[in-house]
C-alpha positions as CSV (number, residue, x, y, z in Angstrom):
1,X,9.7,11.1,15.0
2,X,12.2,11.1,11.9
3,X,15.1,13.4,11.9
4,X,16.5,14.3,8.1
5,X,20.3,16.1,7.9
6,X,21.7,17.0,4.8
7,X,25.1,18.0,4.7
8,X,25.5,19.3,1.5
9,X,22.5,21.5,2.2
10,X,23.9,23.4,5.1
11,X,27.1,23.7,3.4
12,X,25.7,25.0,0.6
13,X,23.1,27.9,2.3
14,X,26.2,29.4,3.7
15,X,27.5,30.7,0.2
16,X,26.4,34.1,0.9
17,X,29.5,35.6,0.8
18,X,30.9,38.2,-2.4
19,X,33.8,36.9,-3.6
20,X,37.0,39.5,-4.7
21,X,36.2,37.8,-8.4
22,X,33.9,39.9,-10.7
23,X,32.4,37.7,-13.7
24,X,33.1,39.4,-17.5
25,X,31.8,38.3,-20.2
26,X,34.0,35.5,-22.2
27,X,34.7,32.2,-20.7
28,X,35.3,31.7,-16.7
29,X,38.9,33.0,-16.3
30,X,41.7,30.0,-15.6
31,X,42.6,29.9,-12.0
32,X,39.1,30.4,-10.7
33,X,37.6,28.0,-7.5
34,X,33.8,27.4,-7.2
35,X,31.8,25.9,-4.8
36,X,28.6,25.3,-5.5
37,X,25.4,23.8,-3.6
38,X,23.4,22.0,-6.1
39,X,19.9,20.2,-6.9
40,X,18.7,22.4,-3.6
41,X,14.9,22.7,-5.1
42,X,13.4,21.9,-8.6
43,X,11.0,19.9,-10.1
44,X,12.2,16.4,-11.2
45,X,10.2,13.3,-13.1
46,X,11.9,10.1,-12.7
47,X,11.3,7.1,-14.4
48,X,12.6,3.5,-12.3
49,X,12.9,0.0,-13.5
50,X,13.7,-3.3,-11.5
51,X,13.9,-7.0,-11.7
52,X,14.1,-9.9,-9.9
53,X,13.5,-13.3,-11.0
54,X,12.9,-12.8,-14.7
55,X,10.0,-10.2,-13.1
56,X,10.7,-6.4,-14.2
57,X,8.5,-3.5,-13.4
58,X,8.4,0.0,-14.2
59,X,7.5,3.0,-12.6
60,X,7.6,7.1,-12.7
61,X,7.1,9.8,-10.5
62,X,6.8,13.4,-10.9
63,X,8.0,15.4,-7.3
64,X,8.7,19.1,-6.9
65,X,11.9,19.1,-4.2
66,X,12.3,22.2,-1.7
67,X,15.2,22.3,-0.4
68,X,16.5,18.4,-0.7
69,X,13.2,17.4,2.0
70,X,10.6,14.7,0.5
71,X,13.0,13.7,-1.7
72,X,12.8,10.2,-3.6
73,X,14.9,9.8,-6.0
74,X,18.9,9.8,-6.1
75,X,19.1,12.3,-8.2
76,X,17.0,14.9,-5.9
77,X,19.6,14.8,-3.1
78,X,21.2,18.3,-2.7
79,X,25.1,18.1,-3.0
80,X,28.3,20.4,-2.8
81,X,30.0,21.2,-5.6
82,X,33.4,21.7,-6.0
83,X,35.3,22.7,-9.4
84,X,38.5,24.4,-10.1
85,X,39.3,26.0,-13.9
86,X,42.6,24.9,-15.7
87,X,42.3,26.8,-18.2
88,X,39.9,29.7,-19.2
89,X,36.4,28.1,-19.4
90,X,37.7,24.2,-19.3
91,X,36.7,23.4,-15.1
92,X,37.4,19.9,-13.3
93,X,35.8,18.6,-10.0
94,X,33.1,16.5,-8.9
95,X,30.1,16.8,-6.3
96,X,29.4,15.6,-2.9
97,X,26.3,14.7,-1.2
98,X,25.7,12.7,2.5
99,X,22.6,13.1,3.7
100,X,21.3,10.7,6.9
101,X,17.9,9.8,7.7
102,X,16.5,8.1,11.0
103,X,13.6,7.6,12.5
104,X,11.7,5.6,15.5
105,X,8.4,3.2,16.1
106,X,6.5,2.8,19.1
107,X,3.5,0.1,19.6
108,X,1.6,-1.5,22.3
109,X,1.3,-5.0,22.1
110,X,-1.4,-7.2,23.3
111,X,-4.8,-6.9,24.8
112,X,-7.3,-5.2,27.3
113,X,-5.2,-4.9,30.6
114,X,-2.3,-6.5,29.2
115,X,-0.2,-4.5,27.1
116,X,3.3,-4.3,26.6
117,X,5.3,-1.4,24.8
118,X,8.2,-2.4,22.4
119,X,9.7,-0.1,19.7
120,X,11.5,-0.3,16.7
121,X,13.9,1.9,14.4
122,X,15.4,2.5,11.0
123,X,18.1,4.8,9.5
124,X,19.4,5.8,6.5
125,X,23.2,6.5,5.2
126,X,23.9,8.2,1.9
127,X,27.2,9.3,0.1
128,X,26.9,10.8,-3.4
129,X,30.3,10.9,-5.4
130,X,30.1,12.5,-9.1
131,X,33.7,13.7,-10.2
132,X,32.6,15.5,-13.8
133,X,34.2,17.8,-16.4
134,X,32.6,21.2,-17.7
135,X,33.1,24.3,-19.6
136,X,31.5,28.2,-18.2
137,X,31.2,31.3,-20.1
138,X,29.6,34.5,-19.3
139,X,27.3,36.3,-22.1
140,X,27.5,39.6,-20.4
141,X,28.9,40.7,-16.7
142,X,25.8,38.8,-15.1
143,X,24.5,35.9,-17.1
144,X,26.3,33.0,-18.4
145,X,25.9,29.1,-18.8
146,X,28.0,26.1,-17.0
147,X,26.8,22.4,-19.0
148,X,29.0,19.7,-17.0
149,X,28.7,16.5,-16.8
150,X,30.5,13.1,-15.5
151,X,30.0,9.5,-14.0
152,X,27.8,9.6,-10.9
153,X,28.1,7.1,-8.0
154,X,25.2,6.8,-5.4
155,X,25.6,4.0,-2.1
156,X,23.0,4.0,0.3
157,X,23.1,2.2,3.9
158,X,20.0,1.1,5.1
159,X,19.3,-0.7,8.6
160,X,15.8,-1.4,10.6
161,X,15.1,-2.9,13.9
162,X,11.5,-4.2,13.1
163,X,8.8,-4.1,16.0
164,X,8.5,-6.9,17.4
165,X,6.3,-8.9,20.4
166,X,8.4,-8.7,23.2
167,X,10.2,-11.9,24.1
168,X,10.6,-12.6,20.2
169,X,13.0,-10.3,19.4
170,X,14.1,-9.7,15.8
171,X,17.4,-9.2,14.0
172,X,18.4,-6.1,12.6
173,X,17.2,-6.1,8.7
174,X,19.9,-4.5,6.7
175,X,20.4,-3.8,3.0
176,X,22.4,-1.6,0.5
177,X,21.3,0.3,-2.5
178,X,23.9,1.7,-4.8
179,X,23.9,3.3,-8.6
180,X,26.7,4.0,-11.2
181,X,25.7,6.1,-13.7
182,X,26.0,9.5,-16.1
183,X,24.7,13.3,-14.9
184,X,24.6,15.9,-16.7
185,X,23.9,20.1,-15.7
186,X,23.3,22.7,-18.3
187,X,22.8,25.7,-15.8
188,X,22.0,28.9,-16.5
189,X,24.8,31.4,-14.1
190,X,22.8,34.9,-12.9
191,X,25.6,36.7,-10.6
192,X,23.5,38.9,-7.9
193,X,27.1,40.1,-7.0
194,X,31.1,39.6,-7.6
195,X,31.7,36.2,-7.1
196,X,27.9,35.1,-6.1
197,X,24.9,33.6,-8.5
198,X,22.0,32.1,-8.1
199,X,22.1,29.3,-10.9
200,X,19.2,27.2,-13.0
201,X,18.6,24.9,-15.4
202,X,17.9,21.6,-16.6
203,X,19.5,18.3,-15.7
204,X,19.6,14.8,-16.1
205,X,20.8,11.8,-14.8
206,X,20.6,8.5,-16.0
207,X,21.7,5.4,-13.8
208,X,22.8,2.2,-15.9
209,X,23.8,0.0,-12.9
210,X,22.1,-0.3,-9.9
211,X,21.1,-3.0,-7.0
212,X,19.0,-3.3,-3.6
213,X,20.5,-5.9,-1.4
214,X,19.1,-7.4,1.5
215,X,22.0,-8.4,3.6
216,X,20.1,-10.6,6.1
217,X,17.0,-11.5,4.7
218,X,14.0,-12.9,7.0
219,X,13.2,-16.6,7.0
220,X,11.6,-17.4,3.6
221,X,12.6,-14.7,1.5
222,X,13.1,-15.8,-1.9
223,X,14.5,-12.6,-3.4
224,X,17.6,-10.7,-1.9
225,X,18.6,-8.9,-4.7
226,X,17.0,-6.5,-7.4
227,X,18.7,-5.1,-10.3
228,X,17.6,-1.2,-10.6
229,X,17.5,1.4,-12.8
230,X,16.5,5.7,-13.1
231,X,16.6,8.0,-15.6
232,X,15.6,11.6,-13.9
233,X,15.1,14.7,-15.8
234,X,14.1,18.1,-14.5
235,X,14.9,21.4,-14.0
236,X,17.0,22.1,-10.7
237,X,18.2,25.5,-8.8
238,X,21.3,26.2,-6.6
239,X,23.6,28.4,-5.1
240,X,27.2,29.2,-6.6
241,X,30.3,31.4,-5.3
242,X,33.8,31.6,-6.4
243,X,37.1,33.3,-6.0
């Protein structure tokens, strides 16, 4: 049974309160704090390249996302977003996403009478990190626009404890995933009350550095590493409050 936590996600269905800050129409006032929880459901089409060995494939996906479950792609993951204004309109800040994944085997081993149980388990650690620079301005007191955009850095921990015949144990397989790359929001701000929106829009992120690693690779593997690549576009709701 697989358990699936996303940090960002619970953070981010708490922002229900009403801020004391009422949106006006010009551009987001200097001074103002927002905290956002982003990419919580949309529809996103990915397109994913690798190599290994002077070998390169290709591959896309189309996935509809509720609420950051089912995801598969980086980009997908729901995230908190945190952004301060400097000046009126001009915000900095970044976003942060964890989100943890485990899960567990069972099997039974051998034959008629004699049958053993043995068990095996997996887990999965990721930290998104995107610091990013934007500019907000409200059309009228309940409808604006927020584009922002910035590097993006994705690191994902993966371990497994394979099943295995008892009496033959085997090692732990662990490897890493990360991405570098560029995001970019464009989303659309529709305040439901002083200092509370719902926000949507489309959105893009586009990873030009990337790599699986297999840390400790079984007997006979002849790749360990695979150079990776995304480029996700789509169209991506969230939650925003400020003060």
């Amino acid at each position: 049974m697989s358990k699936r936590h996303a940090m960002s996600l619970a953070a981010a269905l708490g922002l229900t309160w009403s801020g004391s800050a009422v949106a006006a129409e010009g551009p987001m006032p200097a001074g103002t704090f927002a905290i956002g929880g982003e990419h919580l459901t949309g529809l996103f089409h990915t397109n994913i390249s690798a190599s290994a060995n002077n070998v390169e494939s290709d591959g896309s996906v189309t996935h509809f996302a509720l609420l950051g479950m089912g995801s598969g792609a980086p980009a997908e993951t729901p995230r908190i977003g945190l952004d301060g204004f400097v000046i009126d309109g001009l915000s900095l800040g970044g976003t942060l996403g964890i989100d943890h994944a485990s899960g567990d085997q069972n099997a039974a081993v051998g034959a008629g009478a004699i049958t053993v149980s043995t068990s095996g388990s997996s887990s999965n650690t990721t930290l998104i990190l995107a610091p990013r620079i934007g500019y907000a301005v409200m059309f009228t007191d309940s409808i604006g626009i927020w584009p922002r955009g910035g590097l993006v850095y994705y690191h994902s921990w993966i371990s497994s404890e394979p099943i295995a015949t008892p009496g033959t144990p085997q090692p732990n397989r662990d490897a890493t995933l990360h991405f570098i790359g560029f995001g970019l929001d464009a989303p659309f701000i529709f305040a439901v009350s002083p200092g509370f929106a719902i926000t949507a829009g489309p959105m893009m992120e586009l990873a030009f550095d990337g790599a699986y690693s297999l840390d400790n690779p079984p007997a006979g593997t002849t790749v360990t590493s695979i150079d990776m690549s995304y480029t996700t576009f789509g169209l991506s709701v969230g939650l925003l409050g400020w003060i």
